[in-house]
C-alpha positions in Angstrom: 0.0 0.0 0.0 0.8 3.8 -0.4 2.6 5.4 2.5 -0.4 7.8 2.8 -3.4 8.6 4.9 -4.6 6.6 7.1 -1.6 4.2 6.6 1.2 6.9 7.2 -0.5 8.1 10.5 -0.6 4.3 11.8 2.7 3.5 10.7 4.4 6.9 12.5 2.5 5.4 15.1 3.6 2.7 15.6 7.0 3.2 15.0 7.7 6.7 17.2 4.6 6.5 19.6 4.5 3.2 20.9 1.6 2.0 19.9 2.7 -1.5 19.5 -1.4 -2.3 19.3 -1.1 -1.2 15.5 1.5 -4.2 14.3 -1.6 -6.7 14.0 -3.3 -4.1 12.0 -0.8 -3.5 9.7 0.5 -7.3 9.5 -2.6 -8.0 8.9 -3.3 -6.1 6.1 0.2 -7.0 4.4 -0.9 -10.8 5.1 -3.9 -10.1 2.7 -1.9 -8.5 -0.1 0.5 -11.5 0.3 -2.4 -13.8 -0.2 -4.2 -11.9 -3.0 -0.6 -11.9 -5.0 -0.2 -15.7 -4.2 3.5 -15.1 -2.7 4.8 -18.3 -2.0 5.8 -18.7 2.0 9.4 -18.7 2.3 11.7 -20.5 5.1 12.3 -17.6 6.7 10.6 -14.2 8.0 13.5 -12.0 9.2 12.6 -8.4 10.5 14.8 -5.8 9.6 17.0 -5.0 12.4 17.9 -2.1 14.5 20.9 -1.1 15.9 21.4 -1.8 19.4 21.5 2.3 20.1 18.4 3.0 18.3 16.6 -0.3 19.9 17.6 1.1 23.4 16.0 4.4 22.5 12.7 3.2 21.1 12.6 0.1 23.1 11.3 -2.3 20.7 11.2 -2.9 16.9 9.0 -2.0 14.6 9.1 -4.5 11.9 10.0 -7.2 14.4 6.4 -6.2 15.6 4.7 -6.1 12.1 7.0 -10.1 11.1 6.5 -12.0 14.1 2.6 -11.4 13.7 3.3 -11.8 9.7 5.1 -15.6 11.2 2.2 -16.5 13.2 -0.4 -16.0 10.1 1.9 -17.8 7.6 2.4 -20.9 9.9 4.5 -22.5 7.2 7.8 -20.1 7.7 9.9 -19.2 10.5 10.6 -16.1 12.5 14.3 -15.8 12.9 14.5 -12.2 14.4 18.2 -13.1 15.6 19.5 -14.0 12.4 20.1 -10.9 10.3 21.8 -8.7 12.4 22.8 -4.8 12.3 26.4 -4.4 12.8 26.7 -0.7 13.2 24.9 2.5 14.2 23.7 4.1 11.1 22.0 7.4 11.3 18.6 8.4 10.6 18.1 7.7 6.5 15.5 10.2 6.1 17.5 13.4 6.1 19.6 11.7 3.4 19.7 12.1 -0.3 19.6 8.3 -2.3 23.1 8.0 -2.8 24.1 8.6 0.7 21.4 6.5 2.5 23.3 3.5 0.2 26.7 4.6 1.6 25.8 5.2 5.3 23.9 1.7 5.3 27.2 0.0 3.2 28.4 -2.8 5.2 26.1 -2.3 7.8 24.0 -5.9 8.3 25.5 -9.0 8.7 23.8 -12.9 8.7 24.9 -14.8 12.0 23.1 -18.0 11.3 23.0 -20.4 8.3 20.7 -18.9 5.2 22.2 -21.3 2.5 19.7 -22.6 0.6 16.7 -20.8 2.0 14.0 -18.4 1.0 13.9 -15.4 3.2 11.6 -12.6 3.3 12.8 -9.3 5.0 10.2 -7.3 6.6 10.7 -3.8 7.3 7.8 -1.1 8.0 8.1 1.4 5.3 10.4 1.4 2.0 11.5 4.8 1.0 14.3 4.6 -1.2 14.5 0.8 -1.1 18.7 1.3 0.0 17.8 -0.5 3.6 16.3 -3.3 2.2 18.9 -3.2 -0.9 21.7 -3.5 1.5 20.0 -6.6 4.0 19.2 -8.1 0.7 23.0 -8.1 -0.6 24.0 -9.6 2.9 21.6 -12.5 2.6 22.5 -13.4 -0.6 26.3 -13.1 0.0 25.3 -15.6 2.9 23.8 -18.3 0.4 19.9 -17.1 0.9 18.6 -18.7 -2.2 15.7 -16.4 -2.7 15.4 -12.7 -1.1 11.8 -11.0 -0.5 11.4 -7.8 0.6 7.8 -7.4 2.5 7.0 -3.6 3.6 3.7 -2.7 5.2 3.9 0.8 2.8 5.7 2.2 0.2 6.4 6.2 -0.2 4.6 6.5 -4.2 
């Protein structure tokens, strides 16, 4: 869906006002649009992961919120929310311009546990410029994922 009204209210949220309430909501309605485009279940759901400063600040994370209800309504893959990790403090992406969100995330995700073989779906709240999700994507393929999804509960049009 378009990262508009309602959706971008919800969204903001829950991802800067707590209201953890809203991931069902929102996993909910990207389970349906999964369903309605036939997306085959993968092996693994994997949230996209904050860095330990910025999980310390909010005190949860968002798209862990949104994929581990996402898991529970797609009984046939996994949640693994400690298997794609972020290995460095990046800064907020959206004061950046395209080119320098892709340097400032470069290098910063890494896989800890075995991928090889599998199909993963990444799961991160909003897509902007895509770079985030570019850059986890890159790390689970170098890892041996054999298919990369990327699942986003909106999308700035």
């Amino acid at each position: 869906m378009d990262y508009c009204f309602p959706w971008d209210r919800l969204l903001l949220g829950l991802k800067f006002g707590a209201r953890l309430e809203l991931a069902p909501l929102l996993a909910g309605r990207l389970s349906r649009a999964l369903a309605l485009a036939a997306v085959e279940p993968p092996d693994l759901i994997l949230p996209i992961p904050l860095s330990a400063e910025r999980l310390r600040e909010r005190g949860y994370n968002q798209a862990h919120e949104i994929a581990r209800r996402l898991a529970g309504a797609r009984r046939q893959s996994r949640l693994c929310a400690l298997t794609l990790m972020r290995v460095r403090h990046t800064g907020q992406q959206a004061q950046l311009p395209l080119n320098e969100r892709r340097r400032n995330l470069r290098g910063a995700f890494a896989v800890v546990k075995p991928v090889r073989g599998l199909r993963v779906a990444i799961v991160d709240d909003v897509m902007t410029s895509g770079a985030t999700l570019h850059e986890a994507a890159d790390a689970l393929r170098r890892a041996g994922a054999a298919d990369v999804q990327a699942w986003v509960a909106a999308r700035t049009p």
